[in-house]
PLY file of the C-alpha trace (Angstrom):
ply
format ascii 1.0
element vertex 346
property float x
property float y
property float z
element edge 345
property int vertex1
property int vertex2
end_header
29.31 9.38 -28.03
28.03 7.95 -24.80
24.30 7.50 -26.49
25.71 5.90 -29.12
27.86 3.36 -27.28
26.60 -0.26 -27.12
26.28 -0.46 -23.49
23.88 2.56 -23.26
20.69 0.76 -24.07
21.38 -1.93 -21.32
22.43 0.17 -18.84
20.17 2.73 -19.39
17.11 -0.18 -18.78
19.13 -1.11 -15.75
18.91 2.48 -14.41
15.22 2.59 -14.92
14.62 -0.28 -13.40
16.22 0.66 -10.63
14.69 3.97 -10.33
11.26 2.65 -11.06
11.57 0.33 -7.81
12.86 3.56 -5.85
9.37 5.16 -6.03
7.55 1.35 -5.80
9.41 -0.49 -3.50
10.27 0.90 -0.25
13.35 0.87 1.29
14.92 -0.97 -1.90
18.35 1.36 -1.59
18.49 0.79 2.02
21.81 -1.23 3.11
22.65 -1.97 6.79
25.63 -4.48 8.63
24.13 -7.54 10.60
26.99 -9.52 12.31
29.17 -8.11 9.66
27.43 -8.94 6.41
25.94 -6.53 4.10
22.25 -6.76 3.72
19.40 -5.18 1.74
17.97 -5.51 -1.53
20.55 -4.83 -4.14
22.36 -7.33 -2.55
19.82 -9.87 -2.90
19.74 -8.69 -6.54
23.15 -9.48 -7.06
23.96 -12.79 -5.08
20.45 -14.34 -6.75
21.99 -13.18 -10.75
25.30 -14.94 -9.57
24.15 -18.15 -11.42
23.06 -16.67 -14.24
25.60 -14.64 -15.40
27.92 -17.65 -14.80
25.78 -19.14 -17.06
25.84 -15.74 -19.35
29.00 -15.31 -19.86
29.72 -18.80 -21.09
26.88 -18.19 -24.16
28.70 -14.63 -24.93
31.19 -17.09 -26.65
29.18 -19.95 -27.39
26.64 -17.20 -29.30
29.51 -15.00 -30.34
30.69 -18.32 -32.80
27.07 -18.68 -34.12
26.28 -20.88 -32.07
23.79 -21.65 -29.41
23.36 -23.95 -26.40
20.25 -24.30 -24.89
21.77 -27.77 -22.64
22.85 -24.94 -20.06
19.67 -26.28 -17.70
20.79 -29.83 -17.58
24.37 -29.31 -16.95
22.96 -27.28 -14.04
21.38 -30.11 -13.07
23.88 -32.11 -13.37
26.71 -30.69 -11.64
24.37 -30.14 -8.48
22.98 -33.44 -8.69
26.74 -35.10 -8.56
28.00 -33.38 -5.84
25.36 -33.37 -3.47
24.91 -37.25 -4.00
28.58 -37.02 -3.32
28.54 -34.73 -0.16
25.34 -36.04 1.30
26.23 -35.53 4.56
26.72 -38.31 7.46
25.59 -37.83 11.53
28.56 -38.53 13.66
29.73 -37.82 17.40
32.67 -35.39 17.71
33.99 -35.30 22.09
30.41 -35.64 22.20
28.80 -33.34 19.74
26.68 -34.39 16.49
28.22 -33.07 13.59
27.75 -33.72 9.65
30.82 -34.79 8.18
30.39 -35.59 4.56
30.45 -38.90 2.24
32.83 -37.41 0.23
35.81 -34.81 0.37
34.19 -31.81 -0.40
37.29 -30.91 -3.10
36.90 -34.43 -4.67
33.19 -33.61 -4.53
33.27 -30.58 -6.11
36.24 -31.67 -8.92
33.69 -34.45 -9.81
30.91 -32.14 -10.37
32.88 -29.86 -12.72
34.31 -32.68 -14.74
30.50 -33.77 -15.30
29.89 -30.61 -16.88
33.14 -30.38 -18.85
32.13 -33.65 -19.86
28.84 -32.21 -21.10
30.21 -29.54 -22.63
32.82 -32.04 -25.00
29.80 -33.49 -26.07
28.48 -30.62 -27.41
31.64 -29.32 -29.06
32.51 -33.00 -30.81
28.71 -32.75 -31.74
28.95 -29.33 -33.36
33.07 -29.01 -34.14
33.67 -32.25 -35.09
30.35 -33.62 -36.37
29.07 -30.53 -37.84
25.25 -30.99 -36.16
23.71 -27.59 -36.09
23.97 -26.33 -32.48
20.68 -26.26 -31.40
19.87 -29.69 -32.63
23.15 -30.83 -30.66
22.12 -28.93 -27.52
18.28 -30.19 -27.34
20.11 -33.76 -27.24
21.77 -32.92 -23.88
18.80 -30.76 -22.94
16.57 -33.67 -22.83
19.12 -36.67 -21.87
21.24 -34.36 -19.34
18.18 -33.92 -17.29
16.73 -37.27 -17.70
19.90 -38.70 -16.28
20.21 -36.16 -13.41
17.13 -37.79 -12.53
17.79 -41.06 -13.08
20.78 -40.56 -10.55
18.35 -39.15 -7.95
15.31 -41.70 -8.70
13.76 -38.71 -9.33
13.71 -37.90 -5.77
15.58 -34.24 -3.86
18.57 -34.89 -2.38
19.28 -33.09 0.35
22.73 -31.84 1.80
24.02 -31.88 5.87
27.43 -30.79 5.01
27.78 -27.09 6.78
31.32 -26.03 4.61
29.04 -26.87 1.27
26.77 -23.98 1.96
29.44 -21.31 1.58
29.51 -21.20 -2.05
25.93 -20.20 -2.14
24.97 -18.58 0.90
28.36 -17.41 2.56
29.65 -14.37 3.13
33.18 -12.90 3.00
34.50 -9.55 3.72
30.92 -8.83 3.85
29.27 -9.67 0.46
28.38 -12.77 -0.67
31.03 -15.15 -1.69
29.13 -16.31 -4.70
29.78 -12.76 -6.01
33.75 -13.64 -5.96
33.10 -16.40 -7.73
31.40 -15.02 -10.55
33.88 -11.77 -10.28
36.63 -14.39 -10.58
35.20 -15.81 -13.76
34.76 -13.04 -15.48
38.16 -11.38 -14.83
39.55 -14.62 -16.11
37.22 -14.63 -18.89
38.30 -10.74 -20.12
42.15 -11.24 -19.68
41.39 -14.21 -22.12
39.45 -12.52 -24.72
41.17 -9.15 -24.01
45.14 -9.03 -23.39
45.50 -12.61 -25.65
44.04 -13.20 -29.41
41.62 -16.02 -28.11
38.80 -13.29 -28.38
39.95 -12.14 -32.12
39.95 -15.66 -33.02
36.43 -16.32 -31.10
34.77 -12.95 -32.53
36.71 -13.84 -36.57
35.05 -17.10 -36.47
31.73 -15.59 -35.68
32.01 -12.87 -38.59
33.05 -15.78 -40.99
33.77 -18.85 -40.15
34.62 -20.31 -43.73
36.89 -16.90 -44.19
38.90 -17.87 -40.53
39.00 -21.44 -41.32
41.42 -20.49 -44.43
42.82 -18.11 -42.83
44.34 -20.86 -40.97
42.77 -20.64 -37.80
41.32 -24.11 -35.81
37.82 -23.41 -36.19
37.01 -26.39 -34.58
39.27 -26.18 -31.72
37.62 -22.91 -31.04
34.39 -23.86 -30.99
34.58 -27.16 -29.14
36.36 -24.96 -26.45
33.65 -22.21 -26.23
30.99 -25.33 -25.70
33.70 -26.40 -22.87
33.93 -22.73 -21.14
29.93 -22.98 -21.44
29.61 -26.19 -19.69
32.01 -25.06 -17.44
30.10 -21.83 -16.06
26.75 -23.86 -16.02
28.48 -26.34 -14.01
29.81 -23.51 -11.11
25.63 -22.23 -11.60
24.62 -25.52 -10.58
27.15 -25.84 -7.40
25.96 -22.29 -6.60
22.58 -23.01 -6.50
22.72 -26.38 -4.78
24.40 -24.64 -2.02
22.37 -22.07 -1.59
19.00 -23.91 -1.22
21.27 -27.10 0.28
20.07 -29.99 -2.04
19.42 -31.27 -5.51
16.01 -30.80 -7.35
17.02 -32.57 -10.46
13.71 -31.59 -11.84
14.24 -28.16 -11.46
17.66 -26.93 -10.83
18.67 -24.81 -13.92
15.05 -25.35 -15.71
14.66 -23.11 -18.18
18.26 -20.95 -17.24
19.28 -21.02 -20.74
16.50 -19.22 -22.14
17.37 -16.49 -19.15
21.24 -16.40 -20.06
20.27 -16.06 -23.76
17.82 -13.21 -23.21
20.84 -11.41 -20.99
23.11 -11.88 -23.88
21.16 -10.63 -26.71
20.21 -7.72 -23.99
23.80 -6.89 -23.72
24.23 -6.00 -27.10
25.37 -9.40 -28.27
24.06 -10.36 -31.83
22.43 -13.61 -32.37
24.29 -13.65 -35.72
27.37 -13.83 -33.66
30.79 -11.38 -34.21
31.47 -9.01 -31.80
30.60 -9.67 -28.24
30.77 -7.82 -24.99
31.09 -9.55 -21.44
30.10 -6.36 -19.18
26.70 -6.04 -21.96
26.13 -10.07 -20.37
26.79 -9.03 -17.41
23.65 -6.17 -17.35
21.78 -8.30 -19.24
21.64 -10.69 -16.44
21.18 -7.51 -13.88
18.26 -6.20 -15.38
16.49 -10.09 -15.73
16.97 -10.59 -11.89
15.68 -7.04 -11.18
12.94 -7.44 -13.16
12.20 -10.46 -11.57
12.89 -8.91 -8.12
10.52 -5.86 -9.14
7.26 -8.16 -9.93
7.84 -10.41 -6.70
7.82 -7.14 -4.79
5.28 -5.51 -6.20
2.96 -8.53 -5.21
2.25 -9.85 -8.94
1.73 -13.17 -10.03
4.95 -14.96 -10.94
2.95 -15.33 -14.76
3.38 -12.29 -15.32
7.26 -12.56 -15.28
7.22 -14.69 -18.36
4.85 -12.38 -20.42
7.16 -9.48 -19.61
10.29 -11.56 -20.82
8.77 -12.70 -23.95
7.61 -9.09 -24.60
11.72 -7.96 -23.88
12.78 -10.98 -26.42
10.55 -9.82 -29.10
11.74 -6.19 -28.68
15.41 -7.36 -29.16
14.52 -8.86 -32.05
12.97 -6.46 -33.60
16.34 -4.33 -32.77
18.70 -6.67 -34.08
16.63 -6.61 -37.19
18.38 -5.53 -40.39
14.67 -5.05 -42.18
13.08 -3.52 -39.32
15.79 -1.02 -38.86
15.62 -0.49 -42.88
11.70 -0.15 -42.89
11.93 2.45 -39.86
14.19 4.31 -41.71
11.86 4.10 -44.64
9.36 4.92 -42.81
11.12 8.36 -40.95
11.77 9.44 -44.44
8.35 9.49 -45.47
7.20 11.44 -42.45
9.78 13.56 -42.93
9.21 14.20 -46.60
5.72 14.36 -45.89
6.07 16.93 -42.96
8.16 19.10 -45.20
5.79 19.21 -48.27
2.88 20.25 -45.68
4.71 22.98 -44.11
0 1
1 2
2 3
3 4
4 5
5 6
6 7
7 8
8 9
9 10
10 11
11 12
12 13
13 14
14 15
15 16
16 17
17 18
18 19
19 20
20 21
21 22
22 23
23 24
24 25
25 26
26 27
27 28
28 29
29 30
30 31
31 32
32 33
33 34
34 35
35 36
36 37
37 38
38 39
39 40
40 41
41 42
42 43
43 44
44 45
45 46
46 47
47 48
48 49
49 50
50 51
51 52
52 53
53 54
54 55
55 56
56 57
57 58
58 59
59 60
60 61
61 62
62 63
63 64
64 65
65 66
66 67
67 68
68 69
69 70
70 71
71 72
72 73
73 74
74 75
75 76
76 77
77 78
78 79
79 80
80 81
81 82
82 83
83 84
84 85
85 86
86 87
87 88
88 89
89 90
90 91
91 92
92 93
93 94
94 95
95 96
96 97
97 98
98 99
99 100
100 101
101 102
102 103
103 104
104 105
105 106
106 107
107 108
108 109
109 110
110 111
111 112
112 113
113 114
114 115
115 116
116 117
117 118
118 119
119 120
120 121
121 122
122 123
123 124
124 125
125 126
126 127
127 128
128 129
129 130
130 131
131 132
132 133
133 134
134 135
135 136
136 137
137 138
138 139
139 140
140 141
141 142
142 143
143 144
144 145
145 146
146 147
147 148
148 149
149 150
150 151
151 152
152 153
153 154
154 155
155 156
156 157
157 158
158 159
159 160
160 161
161 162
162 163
163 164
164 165
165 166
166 167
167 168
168 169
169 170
170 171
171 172
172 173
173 174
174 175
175 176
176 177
177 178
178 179
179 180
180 181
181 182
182 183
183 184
184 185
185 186
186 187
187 188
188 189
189 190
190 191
191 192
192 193
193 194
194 195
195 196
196 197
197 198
198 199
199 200
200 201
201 202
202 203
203 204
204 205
205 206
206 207
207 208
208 209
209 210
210 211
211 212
212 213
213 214
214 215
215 216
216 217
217 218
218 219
219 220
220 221
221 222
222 223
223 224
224 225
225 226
226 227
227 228
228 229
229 230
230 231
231 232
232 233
233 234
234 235
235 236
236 237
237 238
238 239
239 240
240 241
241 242
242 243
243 244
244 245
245 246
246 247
247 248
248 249
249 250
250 251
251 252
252 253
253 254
254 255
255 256
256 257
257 258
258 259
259 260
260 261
261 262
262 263
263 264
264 265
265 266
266 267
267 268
268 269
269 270
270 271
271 272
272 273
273 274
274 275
275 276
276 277
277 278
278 279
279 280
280 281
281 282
282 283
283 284
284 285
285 286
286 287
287 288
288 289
289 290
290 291
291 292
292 293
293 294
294 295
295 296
296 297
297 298
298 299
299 300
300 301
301 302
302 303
303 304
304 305
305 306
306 307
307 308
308 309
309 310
310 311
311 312
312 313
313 314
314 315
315 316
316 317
317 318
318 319
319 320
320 321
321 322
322 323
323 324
324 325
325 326
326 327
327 328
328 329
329 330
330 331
331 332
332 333
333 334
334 335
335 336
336 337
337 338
338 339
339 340
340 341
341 342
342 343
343 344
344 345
């Protein structure tokens, strides 16, 4: 039964993964205390994935209704863009001391930034709920104009951050781990009461199966999927302040580039089907594991960052070929007929 259970593929590449950088990368399982924060590789694993399973868990649902939103990138861009323009960070003289106090209340700062990205996110779902587009053609709008405005905001310039309580939500530490990791264990708990102990995740999953079928069955297709575009937005948003914390600025040209492609990958690697329908969170949630180990593995290993994409594209190709109804039929096919042909031999 365990073989046979969704999760076992991902998790299973997870656990190689991690036991191929056991015998390559010294000292990866080693984990030690410095002035009470935990330290050591897997940790680095999991505080760098923070953003993008923030980002992955918000296309589960967005891919789960057929859908697709490959704007993910720019609202990153976005969201870090507004509230570091918005933090900045001023020199002043406290009894004598220079201190950074910033432009703008953090919390108003930070509210801002996250009502840019739900912002982004309505656009997407009155684009694809209300004016039918097709999601990817809706998406590659924002893609292109999301980023191009981020920029415009910056004059295409970095903008760099003084204020000292900003860094917390990317490089802090609480109780010892990294506080991005509450974060993200925050959003997903939210996210699984929602789809688990309420119907939001029946409806979410029924409209994915069927959408014509759900829609006279009564249920507000098009509330559903202009709020799946929303909760999207919404985790690509929290990416963005995550990662503008951590590195303490806004690269407008880069923050977020090419994240969506990453969160889709972790997705589909999680056992989610591109054809939407059932969905699982946790299979997201490895997905994005095994992307940031893999990237972890090929920086350690001393390879050329290239090599990280050709390794991707040949993991996006092999989940395609998994979630393919003919290539699963012509494999069968085909272990009939060496079957059948072992028998008549013998």
């Amino acid at each position: 039964m365990f073989v046979h259970h969704p999760l076992f593929r991902p998790v299973a590449a997870l656990v190689l993964l991690l036991m191929l950088d056991l015998l390559l990368v010294p000292g990866f399982f080693h984990l030690e205390i410095k002035d009470g924060h935990l330290y050591g590789s897997l940790i680095d694993i999991l505080n760098r994935a923070a953003p993008l399973i923030l980002a992955a868990l918000g296309m589960t649902l967005v891919i789960a209704t057929r859908g697709i939103d490959i704007s993910v990138g720019a609202v990153v861009a976005i969201s870090a863009t507004v509230a570091s323009m918005l933090i900045g960070g001023t020199m002043v003289l406290q009894d004598g001391v220079p201190t950074y106090v910033a432009n703008t209340p953090m919390v108003w700062a930070l509210c801002a930034a996250m009502g840019a990205a739900l912002l982004c996110g309505g656009w997407n779902g009155v684009l694809v709920a209300g004016l039918g587009l097709q999601p990817i053609v809706a998406t590659l709008i924002l893609m292109v104009a999301g980023r191009g405005l981020a920029q415009l905001f910056t004059d295409g310039q970095i903008i760099t951050v003084y204020y000292q309580p900003y860094f917390f939500l990317g490089s802090g530490y609480l109780f010892g781990l990294p506080f991005s990791l509450y974060l993200v264990g925050g959003v997903f708990a939210l996210t699984a009461l929602l789809m688990r102990k309420t119907a939001l995740g029946l409806f979410i999953q029924t409209v994915g199966v069927n959408p014509v079928a759900a829609r006279l069955a009564g249920l507000r297709t098009a509330v559903l999927i202009f709020f799946v575009y929303v909760f999207c937005s919404a985790c690509a948003g929290l990416s963005g302040l995550i990662i503008s914390a951590n590195i303490k600025s806004a690269d407008a040209n880069n923050a977020g580039l090419l994240l969506e492609l990453d969160a889709i990958l972790a997705v589909t690697l999680g056992g989610t089907s591109l054809a939407g329908g059932k969905f699982s969170l946790v299979g997201s949630v490895v997905g994005a594991l095994i992307i940031q180990t893999l990237t972890y593995t090929i920086y350690s290993l001393g390879l050329p960052p290239e090599i990280n994409m050709v390794v991707k594209s040949v993991v996006v190709f092999l989940v395609c070929l998994s979630q393919s109804a003919e290539f699963k039929n012509m494999w069968r096919a085909f272990r009939t007929r060496a079957k059948a042909n072992k028998g008549e031999a013998a």
